[in-house]
MDAnalysis code that builds the backbone (N, CA, C; Angstrom):
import MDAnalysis as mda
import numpy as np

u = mda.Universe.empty(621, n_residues=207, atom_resindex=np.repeat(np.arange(207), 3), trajectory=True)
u.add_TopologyAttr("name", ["N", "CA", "C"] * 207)
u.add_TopologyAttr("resid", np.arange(1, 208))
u.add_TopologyAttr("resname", ["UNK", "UNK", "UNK", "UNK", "UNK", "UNK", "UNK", "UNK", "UNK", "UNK", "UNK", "UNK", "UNK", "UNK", "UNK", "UNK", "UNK", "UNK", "UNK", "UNK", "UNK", "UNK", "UNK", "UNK", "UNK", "UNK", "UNK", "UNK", "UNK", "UNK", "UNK", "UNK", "UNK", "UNK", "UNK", "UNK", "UNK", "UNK", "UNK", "UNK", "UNK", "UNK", "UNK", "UNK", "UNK", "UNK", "UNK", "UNK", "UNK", "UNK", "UNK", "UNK", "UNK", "UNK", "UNK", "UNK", "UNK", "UNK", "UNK", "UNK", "UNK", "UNK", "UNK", "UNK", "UNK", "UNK", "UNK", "UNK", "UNK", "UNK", "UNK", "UNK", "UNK", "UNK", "UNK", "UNK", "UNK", "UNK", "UNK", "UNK", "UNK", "UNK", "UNK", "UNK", "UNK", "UNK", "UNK", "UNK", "UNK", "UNK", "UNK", "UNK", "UNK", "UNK", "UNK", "UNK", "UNK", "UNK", "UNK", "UNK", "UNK", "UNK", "UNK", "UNK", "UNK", "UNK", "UNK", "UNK", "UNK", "UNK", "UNK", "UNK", "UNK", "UNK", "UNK", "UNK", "UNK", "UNK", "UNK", "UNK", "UNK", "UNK", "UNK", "UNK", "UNK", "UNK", "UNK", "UNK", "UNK", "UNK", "UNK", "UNK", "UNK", "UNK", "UNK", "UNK", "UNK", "UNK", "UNK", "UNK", "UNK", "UNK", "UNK", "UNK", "UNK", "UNK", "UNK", "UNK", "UNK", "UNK", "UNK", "UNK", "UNK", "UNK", "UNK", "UNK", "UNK", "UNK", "UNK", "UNK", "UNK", "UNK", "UNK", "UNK", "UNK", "UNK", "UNK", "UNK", "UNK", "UNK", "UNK", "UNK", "UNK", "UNK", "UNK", "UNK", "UNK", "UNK", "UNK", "UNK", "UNK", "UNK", "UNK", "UNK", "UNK", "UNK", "UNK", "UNK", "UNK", "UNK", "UNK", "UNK", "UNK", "UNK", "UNK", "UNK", "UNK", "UNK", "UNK", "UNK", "UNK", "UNK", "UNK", "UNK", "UNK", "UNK", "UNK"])
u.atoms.positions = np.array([
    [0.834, -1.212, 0.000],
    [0.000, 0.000, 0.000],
    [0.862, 1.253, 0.000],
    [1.850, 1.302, 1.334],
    [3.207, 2.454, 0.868],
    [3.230, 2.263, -0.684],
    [4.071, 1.494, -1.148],
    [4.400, 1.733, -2.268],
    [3.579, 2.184, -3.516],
    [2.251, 1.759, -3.467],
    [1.383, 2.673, -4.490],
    [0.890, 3.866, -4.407],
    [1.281, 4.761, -2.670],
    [0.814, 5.638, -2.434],
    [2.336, 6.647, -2.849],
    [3.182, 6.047, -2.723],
    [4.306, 6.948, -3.334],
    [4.217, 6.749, -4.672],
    [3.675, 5.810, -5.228],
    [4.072, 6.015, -6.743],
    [3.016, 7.211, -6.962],
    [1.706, 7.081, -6.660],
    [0.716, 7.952, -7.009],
    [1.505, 9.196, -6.445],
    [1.727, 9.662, -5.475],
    [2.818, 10.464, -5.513],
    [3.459, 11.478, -6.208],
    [4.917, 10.503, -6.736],
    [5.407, 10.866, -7.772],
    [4.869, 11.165, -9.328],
    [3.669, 10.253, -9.482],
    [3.200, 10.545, -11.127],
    [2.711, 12.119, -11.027],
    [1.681, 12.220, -9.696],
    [1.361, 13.729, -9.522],
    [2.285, 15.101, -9.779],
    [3.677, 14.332, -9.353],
    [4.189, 16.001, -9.932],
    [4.910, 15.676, -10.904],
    [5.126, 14.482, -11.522],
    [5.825, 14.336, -13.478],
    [4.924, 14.760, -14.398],
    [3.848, 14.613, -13.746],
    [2.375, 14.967, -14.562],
    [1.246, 15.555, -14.169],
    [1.979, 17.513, -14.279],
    [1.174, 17.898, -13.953],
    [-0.331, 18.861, -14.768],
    [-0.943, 19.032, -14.117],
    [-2.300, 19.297, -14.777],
    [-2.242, 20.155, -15.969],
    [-2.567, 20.295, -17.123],
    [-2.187, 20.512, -18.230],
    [-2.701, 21.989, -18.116],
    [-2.061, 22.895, -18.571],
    [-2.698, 24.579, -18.323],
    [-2.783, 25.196, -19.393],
    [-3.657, 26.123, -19.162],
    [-4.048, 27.168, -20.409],
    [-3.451, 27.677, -21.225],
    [-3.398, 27.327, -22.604],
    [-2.669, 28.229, -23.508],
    [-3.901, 29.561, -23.648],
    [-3.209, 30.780, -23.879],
    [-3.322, 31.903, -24.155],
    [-3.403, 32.152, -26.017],
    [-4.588, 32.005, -26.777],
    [-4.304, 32.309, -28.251],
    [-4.369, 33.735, -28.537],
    [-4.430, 34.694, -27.684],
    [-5.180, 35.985, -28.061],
    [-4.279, 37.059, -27.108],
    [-2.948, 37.705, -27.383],
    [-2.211, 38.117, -26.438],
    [-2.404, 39.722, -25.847],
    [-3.928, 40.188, -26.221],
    [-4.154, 40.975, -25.899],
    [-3.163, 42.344, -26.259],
    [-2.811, 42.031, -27.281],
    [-2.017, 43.529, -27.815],
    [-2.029, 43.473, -29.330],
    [-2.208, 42.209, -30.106],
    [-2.175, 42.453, -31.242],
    [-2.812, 41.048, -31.914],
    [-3.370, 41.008, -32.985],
    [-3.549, 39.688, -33.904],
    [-2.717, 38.521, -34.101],
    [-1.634, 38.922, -34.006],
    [-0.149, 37.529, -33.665],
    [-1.180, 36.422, -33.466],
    [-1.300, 35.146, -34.564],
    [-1.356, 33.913, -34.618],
    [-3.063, 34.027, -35.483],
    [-3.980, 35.535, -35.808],
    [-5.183, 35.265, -35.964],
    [-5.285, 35.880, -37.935],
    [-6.559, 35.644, -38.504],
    [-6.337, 35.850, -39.767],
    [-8.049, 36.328, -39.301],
    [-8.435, 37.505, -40.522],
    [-9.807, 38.159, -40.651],
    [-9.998, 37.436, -41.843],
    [-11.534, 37.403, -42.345],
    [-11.820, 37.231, -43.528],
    [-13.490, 37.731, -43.378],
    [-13.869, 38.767, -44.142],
    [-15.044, 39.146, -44.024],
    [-14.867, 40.833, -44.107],
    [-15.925, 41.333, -44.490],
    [-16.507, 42.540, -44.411],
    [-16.058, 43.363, -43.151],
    [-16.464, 42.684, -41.635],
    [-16.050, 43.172, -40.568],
    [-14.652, 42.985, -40.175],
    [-14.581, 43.407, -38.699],
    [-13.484, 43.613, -38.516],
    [-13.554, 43.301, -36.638],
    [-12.268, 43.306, -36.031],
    [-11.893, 43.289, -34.415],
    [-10.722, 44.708, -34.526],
    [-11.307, 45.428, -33.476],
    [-10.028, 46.253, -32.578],
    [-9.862, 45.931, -31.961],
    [-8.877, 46.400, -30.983],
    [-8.114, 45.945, -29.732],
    [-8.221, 47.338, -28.743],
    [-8.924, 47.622, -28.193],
    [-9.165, 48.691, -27.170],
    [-9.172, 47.694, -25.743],
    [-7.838, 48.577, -25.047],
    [-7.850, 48.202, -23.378],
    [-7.646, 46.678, -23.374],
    [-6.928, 45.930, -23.910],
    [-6.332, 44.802, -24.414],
    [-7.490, 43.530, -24.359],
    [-8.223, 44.034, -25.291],
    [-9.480, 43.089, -25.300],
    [-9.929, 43.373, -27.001],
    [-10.267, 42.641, -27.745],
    [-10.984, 42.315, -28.744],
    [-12.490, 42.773, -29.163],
    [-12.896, 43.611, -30.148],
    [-14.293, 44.497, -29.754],
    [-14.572, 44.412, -31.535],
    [-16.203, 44.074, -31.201],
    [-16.628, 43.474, -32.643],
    [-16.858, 45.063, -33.531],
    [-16.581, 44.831, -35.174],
    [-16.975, 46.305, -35.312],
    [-17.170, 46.205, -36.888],
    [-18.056, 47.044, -37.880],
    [-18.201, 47.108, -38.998],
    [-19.523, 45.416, -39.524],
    [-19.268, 44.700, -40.957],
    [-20.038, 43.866, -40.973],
    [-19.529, 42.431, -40.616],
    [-20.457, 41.796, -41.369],
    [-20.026, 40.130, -41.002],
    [-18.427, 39.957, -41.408],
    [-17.896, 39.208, -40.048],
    [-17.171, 38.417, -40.358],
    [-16.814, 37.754, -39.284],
    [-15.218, 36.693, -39.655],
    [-14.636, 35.728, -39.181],
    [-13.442, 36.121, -38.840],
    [-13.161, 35.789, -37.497],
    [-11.834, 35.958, -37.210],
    [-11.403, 34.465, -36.246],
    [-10.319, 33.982, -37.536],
    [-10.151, 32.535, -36.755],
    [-8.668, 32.462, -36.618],
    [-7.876, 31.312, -35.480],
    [-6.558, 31.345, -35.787],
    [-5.893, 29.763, -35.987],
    [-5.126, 30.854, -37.017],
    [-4.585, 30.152, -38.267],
    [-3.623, 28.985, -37.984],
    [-2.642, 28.786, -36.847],
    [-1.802, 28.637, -36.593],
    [-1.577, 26.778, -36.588],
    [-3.072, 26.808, -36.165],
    [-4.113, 24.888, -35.900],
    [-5.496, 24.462, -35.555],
    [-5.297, 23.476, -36.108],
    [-7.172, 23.085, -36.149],
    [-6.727, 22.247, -34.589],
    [-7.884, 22.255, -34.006],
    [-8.028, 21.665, -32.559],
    [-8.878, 20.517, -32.540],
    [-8.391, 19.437, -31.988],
    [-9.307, 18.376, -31.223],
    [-9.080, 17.876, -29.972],
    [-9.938, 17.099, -29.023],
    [-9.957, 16.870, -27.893],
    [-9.377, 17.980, -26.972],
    [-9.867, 18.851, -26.681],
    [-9.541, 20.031, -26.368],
    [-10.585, 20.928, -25.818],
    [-10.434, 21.698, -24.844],
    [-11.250, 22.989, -24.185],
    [-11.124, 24.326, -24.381],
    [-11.980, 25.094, -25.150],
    [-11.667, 26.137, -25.337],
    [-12.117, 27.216, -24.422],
    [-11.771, 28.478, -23.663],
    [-12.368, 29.236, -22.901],
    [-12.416, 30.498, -23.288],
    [-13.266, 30.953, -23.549],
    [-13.617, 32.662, -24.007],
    [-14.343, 33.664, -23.290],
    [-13.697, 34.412, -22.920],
    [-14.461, 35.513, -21.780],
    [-14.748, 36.437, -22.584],
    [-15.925, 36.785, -22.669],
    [-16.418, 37.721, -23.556],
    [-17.864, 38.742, -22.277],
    [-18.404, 39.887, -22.749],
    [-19.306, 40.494, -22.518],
    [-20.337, 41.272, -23.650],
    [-20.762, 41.684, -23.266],
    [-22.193, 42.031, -24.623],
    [-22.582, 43.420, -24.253],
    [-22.708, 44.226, -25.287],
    [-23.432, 45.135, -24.958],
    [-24.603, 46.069, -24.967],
    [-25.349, 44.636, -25.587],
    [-27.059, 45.035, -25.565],
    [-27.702, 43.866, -25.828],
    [-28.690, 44.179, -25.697],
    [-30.237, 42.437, -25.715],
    [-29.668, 41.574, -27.100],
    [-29.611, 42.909, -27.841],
    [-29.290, 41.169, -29.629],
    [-27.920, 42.010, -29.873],
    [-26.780, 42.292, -28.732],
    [-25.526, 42.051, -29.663],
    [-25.641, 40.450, -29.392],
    [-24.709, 40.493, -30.643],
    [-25.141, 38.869, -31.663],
    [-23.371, 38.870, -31.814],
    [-22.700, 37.296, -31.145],
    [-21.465, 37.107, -32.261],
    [-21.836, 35.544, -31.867],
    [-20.451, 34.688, -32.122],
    [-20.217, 33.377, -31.317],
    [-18.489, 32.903, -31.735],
    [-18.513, 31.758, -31.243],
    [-17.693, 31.032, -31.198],
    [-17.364, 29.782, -32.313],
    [-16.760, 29.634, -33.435],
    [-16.639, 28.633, -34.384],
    [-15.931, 27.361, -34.085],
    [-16.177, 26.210, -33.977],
    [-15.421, 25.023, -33.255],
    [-15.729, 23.996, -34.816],
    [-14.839, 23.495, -35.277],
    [-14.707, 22.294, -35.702],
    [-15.080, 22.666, -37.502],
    [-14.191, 23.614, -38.031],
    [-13.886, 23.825, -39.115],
    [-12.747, 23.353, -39.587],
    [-13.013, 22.127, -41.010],
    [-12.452, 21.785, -41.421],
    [-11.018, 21.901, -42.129],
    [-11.587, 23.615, -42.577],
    [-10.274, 24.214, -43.484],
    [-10.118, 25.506, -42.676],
    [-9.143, 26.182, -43.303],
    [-8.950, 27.698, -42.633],
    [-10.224, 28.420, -43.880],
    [-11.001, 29.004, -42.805],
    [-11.845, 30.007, -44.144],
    [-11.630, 30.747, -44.762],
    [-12.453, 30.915, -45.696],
    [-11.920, 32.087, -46.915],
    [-12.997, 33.089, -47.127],
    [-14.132, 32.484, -46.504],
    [-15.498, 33.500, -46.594],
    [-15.717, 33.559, -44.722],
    [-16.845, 34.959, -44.398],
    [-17.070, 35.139, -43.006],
    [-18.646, 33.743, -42.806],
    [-18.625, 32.925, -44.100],
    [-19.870, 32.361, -43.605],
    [-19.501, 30.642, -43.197],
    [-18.093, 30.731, -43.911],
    [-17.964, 29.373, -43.731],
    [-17.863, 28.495, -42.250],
    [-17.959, 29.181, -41.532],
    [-17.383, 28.619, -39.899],
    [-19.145, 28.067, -39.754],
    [-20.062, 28.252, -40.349],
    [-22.027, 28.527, -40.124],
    [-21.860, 27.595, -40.923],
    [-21.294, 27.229, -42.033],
    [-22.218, 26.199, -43.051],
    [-21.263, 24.917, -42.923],
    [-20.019, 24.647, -42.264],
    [-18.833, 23.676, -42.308],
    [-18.140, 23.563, -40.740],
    [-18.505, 24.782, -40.186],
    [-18.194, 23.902, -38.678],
    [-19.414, 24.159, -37.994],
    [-19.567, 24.375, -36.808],
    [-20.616, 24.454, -35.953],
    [-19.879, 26.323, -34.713],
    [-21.321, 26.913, -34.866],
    [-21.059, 28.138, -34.465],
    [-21.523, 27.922, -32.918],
    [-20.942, 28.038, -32.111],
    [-21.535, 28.146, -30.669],
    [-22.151, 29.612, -29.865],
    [-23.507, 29.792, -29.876],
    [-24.001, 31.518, -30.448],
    [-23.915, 31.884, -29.205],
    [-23.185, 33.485, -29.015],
    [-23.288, 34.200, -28.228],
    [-24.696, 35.248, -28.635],
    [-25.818, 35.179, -27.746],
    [-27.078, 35.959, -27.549],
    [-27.841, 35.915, -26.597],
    [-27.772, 36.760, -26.049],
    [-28.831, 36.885, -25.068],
    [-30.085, 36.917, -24.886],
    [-30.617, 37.438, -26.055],
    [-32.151, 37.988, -26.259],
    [-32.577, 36.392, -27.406],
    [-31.681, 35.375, -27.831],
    [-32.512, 34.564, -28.234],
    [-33.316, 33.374, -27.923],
    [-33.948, 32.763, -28.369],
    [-34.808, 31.485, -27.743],
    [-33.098, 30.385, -27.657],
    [-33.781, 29.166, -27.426],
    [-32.813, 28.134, -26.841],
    [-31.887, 27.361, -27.795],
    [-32.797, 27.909, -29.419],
    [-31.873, 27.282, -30.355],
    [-31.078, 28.402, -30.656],
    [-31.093, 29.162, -30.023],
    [-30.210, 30.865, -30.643],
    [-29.386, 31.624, -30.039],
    [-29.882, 31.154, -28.399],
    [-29.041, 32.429, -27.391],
    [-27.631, 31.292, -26.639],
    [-27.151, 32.130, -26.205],
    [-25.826, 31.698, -25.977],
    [-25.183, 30.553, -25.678],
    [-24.635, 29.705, -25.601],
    [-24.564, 27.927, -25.697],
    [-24.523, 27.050, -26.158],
    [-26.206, 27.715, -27.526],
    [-26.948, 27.179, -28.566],
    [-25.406, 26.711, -29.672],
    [-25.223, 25.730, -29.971],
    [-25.178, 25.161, -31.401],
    [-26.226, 25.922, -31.897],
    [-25.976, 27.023, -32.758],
    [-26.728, 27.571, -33.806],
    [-27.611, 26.595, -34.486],
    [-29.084, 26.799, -34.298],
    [-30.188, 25.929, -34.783],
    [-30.048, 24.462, -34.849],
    [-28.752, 23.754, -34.079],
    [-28.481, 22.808, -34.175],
    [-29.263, 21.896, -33.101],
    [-28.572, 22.600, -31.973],
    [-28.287, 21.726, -30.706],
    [-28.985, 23.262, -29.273],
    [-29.902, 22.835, -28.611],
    [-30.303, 24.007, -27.946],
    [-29.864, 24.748, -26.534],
    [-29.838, 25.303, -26.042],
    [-29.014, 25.641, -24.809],
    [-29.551, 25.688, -23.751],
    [-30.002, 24.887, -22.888],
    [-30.651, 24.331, -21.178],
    [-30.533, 24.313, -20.510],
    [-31.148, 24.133, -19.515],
    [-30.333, 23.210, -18.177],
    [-30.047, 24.679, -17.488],
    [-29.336, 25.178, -16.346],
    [-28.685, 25.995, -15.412],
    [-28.657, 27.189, -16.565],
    [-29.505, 27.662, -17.307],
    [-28.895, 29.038, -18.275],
    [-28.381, 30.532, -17.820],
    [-27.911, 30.691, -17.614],
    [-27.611, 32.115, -16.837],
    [-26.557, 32.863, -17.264],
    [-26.835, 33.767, -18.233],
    [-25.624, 34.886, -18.826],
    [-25.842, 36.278, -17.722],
    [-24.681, 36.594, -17.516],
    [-24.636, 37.483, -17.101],
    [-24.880, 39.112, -17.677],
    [-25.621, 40.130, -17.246],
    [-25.997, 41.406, -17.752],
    [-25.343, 41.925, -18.712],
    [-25.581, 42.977, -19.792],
    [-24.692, 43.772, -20.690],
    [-23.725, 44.355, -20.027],
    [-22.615, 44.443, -20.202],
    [-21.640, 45.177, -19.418],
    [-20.567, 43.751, -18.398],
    [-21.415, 42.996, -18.107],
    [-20.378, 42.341, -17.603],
    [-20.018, 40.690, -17.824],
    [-18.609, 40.341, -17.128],
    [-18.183, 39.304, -18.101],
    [-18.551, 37.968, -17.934],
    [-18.601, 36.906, -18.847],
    [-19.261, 35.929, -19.320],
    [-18.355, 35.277, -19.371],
    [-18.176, 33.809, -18.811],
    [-17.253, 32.558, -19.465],
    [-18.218, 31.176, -20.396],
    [-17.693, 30.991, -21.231],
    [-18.329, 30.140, -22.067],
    [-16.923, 28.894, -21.879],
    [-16.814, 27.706, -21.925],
    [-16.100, 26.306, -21.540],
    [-16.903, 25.443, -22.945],
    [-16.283, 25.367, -24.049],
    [-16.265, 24.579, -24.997],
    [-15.413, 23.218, -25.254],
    [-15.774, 22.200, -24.886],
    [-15.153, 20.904, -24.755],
    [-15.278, 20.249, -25.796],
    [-13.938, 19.399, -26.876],
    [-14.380, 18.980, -27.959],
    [-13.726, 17.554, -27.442],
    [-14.639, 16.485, -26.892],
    [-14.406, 14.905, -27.281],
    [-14.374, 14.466, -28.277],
    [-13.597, 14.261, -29.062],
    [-14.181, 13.182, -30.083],
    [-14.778, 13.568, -31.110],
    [-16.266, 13.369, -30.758],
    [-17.098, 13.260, -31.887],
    [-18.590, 14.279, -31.040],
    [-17.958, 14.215, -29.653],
    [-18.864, 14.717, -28.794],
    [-18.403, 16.568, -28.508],
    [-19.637, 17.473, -28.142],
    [-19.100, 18.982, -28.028],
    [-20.064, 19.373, -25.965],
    [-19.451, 19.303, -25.557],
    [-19.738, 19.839, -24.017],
    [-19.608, 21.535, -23.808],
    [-20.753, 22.056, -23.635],
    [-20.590, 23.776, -23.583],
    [-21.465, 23.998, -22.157],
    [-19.994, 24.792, -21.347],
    [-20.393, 25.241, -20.246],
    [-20.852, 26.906, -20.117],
    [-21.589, 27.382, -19.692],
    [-21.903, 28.908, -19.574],
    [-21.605, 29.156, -18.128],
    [-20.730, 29.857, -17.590],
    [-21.069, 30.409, -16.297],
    [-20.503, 29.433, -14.971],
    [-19.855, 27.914, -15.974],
    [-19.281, 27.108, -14.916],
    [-20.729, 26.417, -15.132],
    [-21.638, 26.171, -15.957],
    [-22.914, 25.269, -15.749],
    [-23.432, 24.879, -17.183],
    [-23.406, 23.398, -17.167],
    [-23.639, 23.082, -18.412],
    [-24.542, 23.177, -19.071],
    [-24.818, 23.975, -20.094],
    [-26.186, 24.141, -20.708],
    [-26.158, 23.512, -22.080],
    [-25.184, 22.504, -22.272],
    [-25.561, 22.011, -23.704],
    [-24.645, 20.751, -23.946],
    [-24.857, 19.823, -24.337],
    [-23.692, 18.431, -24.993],
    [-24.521, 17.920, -26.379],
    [-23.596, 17.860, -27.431],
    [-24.080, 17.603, -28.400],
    [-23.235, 16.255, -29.124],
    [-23.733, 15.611, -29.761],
    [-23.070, 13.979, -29.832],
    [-23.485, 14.378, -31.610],
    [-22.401, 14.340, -32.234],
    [-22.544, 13.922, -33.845],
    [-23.558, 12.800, -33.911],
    [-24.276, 13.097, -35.074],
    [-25.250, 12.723, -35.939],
    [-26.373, 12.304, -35.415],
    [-27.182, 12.963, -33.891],
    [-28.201, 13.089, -33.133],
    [-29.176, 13.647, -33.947],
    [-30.595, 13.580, -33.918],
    [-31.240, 14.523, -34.503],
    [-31.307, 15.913, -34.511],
    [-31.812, 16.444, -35.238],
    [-31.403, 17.968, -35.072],
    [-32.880, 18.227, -36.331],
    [-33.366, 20.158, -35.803],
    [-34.325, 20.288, -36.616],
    [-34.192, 20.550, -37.885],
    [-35.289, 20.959, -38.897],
    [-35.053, 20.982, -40.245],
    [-34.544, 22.016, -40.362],
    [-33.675, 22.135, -41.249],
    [-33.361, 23.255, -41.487],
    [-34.436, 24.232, -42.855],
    [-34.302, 25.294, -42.486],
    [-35.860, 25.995, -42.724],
    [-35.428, 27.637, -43.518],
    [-34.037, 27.970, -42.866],
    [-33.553, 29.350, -43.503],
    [-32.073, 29.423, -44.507],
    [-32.014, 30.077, -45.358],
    [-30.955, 30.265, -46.205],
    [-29.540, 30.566, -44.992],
    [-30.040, 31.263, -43.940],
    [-28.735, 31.537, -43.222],
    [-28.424, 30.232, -42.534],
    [-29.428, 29.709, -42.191],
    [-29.434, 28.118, -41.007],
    [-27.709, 27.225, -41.345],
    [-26.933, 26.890, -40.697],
    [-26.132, 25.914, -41.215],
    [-26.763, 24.650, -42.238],
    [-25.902, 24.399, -43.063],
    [-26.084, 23.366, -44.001],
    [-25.693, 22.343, -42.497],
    [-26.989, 20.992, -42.727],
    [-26.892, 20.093, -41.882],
    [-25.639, 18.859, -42.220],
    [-25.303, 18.349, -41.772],
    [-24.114, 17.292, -42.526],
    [-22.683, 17.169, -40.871],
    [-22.088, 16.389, -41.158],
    [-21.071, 15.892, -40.147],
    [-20.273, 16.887, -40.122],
    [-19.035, 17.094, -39.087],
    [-18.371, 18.360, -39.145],
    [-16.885, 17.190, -38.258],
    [-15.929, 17.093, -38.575],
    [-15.090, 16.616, -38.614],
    [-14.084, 16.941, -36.791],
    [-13.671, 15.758, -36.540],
    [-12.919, 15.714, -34.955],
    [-12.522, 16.621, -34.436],
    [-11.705, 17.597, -35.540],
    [-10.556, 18.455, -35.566],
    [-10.859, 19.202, -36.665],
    [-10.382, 20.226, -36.159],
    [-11.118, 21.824, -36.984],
    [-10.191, 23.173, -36.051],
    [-10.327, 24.382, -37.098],
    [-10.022, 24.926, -37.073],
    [-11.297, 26.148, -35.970],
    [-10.809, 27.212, -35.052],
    [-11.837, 28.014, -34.403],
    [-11.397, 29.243, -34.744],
    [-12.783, 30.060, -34.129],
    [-12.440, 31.589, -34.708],
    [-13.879, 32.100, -33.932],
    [-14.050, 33.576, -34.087],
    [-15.138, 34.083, -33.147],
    [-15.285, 34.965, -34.589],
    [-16.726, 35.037, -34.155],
    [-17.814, 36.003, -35.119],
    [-17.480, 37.419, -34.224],
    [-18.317, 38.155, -36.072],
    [-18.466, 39.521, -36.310],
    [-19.724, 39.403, -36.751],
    [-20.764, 39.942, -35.890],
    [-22.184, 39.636, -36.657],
    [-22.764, 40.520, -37.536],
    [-22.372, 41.796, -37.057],
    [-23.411, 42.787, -37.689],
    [-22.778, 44.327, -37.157],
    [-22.951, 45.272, -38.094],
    [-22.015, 46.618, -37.727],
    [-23.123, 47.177, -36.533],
    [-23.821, 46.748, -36.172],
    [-24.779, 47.089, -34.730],
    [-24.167, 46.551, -33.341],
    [-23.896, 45.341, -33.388],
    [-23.725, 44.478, -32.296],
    [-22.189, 45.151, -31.727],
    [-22.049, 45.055, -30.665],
    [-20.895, 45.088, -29.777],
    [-20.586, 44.435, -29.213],
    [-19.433, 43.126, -29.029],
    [-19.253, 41.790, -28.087],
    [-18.058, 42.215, -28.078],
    [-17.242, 42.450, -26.530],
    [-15.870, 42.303, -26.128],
    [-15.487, 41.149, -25.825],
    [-14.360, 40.819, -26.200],
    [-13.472, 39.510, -25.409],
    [-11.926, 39.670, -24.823],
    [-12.017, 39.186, -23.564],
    [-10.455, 39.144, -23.272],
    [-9.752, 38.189, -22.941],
    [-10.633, 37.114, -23.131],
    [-9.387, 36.070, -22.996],
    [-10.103, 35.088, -24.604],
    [-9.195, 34.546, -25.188],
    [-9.496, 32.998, -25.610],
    [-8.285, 32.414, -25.590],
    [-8.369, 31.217, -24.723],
    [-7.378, 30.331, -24.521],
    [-7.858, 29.040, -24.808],
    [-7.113, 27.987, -24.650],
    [-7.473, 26.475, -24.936],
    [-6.688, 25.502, -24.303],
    [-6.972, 24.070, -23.171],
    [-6.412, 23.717, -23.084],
    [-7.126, 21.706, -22.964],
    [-5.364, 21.423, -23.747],
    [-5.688, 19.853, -24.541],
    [-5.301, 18.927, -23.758],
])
């Protein structure tokens, strides 16, 4: 019994708990690529949505089995952006992260297939929901298993989505094209609309 309690022990500090990479160094774009109409500034070392649609993803690697964490805040009922997880290629249009990976929607003011958590019309957002007010900050916990996507809001899970579950019809030209979306993919955060305002100051990830 000694002896397995020292080994457990020792593995504890050869192997320790795997920590946050930092993708977003809060002073400049270093590691990120735009593509779209819109655009990100950097005011007060945070990321701030501005002009029209677009994509801002980084380039550097596509991610699997992995946690992504994004602190973001909002600054009204339908500012509108999200989170892109599990894009195949690096994009070349601001729509492709919506029709080829899966968008994880930052909104406040929408129903459960729309507001924050939501797999965009995919997958709906439940359970413990609780975003915090305009003005202040929000953690979103994006977990990619496998084949499986775990999204925490607030430290409380409001969503797990398992490839090729049912999901509703799709009904609008904007809706994602329905179809599989691959282990490992590339991420990036939306630019929704030259109205909306979403700050972020952290996105990190850790595998």
């Amino acid at each position: 019994m000694r002896s397995l309690l020292v080994l457990a022990l020792a593995c504890s500090t050869v192997l320790p708990a795997a920590s946050w990479k930092q993708l977003f160094n809060g002073k400049d774009l270093s590691g990120w690529q735009m593509t779209g109409p819109g655009s990100f500034r950097i005011e007060d070392g945070q990321l701030v949505t501005e002009g029209g649609m677009g994509l801002l993803f980084y380039k550097e690697q596509p991610f699997a089995n992995t946690t992504i964490r994004v602190v973001f805040k909002t600054t009204g009922k339908r500012a509108n952006s999200g989170v892109y997880i599990r894009m195949p290629e690096k994009p070349m249009d601001p729509w492709y992260g919506v029709h080829n990976g899966y968008e994880v929607q930052i909104d406040s003011g929408g129903d459960e297939w729309h507001r924050t958590g939501a797999i965009y019309s995919l997958s709906k957002a439940a359970g413990e929901w609780k975003q915090n007010p305009n003005g202040e900050w929000n953690t979103i916990e994006i977990t990619l298993k496998g084949k499986r996507t775990i999204i925490l809001l607030n430290g409380k899970k409001v969503n797990e989505y398992n490839e090729g579950q049912p999901v509703p019809e799709r009904k609008m030209w904007f809706e994602p094209v329905r179809g599989p979306r691959p282990d490992s993919g590339y991420i990036g955060i939306q630019n929704h609309d030259a109205e909306s305002r979403v700050y972020f100051r952290e996105i990190s990830v850790r595998q």
